[in-house]
PLY file of the C-alpha trace (Angstrom):
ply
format ascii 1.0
element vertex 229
property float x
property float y
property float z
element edge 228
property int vertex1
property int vertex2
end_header
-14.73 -0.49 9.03
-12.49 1.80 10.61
-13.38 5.31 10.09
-10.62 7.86 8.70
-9.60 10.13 11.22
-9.56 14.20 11.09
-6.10 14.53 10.81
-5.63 11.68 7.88
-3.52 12.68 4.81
-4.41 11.04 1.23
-1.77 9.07 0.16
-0.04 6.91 -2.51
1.32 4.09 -1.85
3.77 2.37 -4.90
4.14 -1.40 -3.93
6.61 -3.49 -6.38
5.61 -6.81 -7.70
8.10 -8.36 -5.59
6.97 -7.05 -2.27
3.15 -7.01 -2.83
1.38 -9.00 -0.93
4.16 -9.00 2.08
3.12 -4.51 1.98
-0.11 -5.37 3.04
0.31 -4.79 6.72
2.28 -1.43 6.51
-0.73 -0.16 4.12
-3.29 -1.21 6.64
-0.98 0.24 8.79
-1.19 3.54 7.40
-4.92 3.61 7.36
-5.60 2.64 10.26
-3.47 6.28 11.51
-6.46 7.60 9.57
-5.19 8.75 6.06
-6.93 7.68 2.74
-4.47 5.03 0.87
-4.83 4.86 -3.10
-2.35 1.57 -3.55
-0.46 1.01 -6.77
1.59 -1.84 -7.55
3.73 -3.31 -10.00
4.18 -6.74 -11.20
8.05 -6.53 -12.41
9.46 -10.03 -11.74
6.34 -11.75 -12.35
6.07 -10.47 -15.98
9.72 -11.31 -16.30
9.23 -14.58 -15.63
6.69 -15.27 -17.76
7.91 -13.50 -20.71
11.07 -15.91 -20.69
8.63 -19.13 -20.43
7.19 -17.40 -23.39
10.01 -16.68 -24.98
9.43 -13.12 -25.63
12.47 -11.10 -25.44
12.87 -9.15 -22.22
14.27 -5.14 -22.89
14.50 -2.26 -21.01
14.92 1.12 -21.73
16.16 3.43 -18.74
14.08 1.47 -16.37
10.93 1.16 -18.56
9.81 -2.39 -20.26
9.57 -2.58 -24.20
6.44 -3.61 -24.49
5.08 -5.75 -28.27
1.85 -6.85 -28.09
2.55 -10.32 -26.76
4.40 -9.15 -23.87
1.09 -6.63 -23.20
-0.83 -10.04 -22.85
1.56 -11.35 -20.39
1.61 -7.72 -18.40
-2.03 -7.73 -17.54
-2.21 -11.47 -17.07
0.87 -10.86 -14.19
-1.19 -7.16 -13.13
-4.09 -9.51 -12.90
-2.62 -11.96 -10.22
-0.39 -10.03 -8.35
-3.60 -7.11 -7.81
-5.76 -10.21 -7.05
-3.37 -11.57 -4.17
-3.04 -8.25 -3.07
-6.59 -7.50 -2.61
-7.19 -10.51 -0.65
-4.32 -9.91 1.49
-6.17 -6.25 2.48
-9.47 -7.63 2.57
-12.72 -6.37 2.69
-11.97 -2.66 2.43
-9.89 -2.94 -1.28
-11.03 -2.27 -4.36
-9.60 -3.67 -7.61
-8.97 -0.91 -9.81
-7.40 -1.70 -13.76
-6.22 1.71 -15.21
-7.16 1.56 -18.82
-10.91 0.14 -17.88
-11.19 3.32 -15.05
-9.96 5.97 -17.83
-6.19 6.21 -16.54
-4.69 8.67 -19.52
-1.24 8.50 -20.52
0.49 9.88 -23.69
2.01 7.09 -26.43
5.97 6.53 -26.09
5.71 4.24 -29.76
9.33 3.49 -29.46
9.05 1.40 -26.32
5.73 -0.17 -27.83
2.59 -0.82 -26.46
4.22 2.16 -23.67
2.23 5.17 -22.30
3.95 8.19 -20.49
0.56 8.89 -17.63
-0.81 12.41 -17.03
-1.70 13.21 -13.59
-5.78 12.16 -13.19
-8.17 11.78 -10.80
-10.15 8.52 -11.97
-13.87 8.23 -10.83
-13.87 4.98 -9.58
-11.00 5.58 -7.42
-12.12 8.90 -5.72
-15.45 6.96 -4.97
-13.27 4.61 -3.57
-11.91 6.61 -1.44
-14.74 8.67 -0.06
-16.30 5.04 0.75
-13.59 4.45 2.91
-12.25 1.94 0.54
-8.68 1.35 -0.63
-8.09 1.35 -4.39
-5.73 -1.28 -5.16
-4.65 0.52 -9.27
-3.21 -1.80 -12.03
-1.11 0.93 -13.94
-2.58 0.31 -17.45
-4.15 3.28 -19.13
-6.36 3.87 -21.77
-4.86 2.21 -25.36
-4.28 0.31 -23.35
-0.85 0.96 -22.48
1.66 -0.46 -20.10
2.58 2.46 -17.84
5.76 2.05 -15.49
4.25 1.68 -12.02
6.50 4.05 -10.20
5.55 6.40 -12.86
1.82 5.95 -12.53
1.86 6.51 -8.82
3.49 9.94 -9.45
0.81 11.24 -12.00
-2.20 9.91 -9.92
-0.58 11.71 -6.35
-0.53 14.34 -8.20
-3.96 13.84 -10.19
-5.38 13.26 -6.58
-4.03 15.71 -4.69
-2.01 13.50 -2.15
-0.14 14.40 0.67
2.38 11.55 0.55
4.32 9.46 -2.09
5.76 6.54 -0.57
7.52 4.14 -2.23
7.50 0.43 -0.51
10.10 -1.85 -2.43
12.50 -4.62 -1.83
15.49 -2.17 -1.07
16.31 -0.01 1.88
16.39 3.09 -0.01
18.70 4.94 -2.17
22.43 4.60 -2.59
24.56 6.96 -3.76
28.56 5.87 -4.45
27.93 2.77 -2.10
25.63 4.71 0.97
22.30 4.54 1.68
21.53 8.14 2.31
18.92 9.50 4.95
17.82 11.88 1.78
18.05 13.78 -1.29
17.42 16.77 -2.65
15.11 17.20 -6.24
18.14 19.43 -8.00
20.53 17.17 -7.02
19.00 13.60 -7.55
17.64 14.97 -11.17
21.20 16.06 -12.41
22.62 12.38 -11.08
19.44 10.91 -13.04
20.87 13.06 -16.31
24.14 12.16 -16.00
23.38 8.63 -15.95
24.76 7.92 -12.17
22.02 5.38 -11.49
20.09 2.24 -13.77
17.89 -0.22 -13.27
14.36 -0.23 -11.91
15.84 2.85 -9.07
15.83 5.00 -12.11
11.66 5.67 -12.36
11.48 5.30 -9.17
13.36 8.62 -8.01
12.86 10.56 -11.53
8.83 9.93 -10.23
9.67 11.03 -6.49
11.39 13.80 -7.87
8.69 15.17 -9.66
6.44 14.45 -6.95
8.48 16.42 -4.46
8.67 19.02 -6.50
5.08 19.41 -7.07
4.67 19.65 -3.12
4.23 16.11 -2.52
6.47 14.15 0.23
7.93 11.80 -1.22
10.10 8.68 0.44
11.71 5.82 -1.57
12.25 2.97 1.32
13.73 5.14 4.23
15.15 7.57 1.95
13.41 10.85 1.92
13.38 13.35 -1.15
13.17 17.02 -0.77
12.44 19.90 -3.09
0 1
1 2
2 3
3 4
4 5
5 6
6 7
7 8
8 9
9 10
10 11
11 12
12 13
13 14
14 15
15 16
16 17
17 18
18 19
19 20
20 21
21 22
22 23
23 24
24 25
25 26
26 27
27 28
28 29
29 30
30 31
31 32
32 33
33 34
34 35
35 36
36 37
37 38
38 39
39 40
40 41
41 42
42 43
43 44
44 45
45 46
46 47
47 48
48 49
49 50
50 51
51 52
52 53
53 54
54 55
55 56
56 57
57 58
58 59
59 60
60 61
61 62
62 63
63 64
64 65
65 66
66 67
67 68
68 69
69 70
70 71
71 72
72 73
73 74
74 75
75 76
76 77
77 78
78 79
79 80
80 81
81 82
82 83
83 84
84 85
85 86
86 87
87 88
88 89
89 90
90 91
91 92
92 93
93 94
94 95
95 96
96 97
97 98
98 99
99 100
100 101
101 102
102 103
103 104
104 105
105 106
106 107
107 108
108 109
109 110
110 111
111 112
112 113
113 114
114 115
115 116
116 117
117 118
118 119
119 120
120 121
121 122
122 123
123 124
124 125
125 126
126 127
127 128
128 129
129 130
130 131
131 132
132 133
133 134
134 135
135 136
136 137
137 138
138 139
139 140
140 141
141 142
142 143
143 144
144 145
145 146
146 147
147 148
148 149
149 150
150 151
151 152
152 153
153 154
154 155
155 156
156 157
157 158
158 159
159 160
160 161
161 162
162 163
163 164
164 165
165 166
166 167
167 168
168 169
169 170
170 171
171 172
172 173
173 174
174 175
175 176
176 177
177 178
178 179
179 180
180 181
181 182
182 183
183 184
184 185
185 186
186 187
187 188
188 189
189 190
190 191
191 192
192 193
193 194
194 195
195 196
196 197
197 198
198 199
199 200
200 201
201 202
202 203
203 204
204 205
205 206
206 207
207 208
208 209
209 210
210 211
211 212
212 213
213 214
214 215
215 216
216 217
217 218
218 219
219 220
220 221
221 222
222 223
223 224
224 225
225 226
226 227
227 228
């Protein structure tokens, strides 16, 4: 096992469900520079899926899954594989981690359902991940249990954790604004697009979370798009 060097930063690293097991080698990557990695991923088109085999209804709400009961089944069944595949793909060094069984907190949202809004933590069993050398490989479920929007989870625990770096490793380039991918963004400016509705879909957690990350102090990058307080 390699050891963490000196000069390593703690970071969190936000994998989507689509790209998970292909992120392995940038995460190993990034540990083997020397920082501590806390790895959080989501399981978006894999729950999708399975919800419409199901037929449960599929609904979101800026960016955020309605969540019943049933569809909470099928959302840890889907965290469940896609944290298992990406485990294996890491290794020996990663550590399984389910939010709601390691005492991830999040506050209620009852109009999306079986939804939690997380608060920024520092969960045992990840910290003695961590300080084993280990990389935590989080399920965002918290305590309820509640389905927690992944991007949103990786914000709260970066910031629960004290990390460095929020980096967000996803299936597009980075963020567009009228048609360009831009090099970066400012917090002020990307959170008054976010209010007037410029942007939808699954980009919208994503930057509302890097916002508040970079605002807290936290670099954070969504593909090669930095944002900056």
């Amino acid at each position: 096992m390699a050891a963490r060097g000196r000069s390593g930063l703690r970071l969190v690293v936000k994998v989507g469900g689509a790209v998970a097991a292909e992120s392995a080698d940038r995460i190993l990557g990034l540990r083997e520079e020397g920082h501590e990695v806390v790895v959080v991923h989501g399981a978006g088109p894999q729950i999708t899926d399975e919800m419409k085999r199901r037929g449960i209804p599929v609904e979101f709400v800026a960016g955020r899954r309605r969540t019943t009961r049933a569809a909470l089944d099928v959302v840890r069944e889907s965290m469940e594989t896609v944290n298992a595949e990406l485990c294996a793909a890491l290794g020996d060094i990663a550590v399984p981690v389910f939010g709601d069984r390691a005492g991830f907190l999040a506050v209620p949202v009852p109009p999306l359902g079986w939804v939690g809004d997380p608060l920024p933590c520092r969960p045992k069993q990840i910290v003695a991940a961590l300080h084993a050398g280990l990389v935590p490989v989080v399920a965002p479920l918290a305590v309820g249990p509640l389905n927690v929007n992944a991007d949103d989870a990786a914000a709260a625990l970066a910031l629960g954790l004290g990390a460095k770096r929020l980096v967000f490793l996803t299936d597009v380039l980075g963020l567009y604004v009228e048609g360009d991918l831009v090099d970066s963004i400012g917090v002020g400016r990307a959170t008054q697009m976010l209010d007037d509705g410029a942007f939808d879909g699954g980009i919208v957690p994503k930057l509302r979370a890097a916002a508040l990350a970079a605002g807290n102090g936290i670099a954070a990058q969504i593909g090669s798009t930095v944002v900056v307080a």
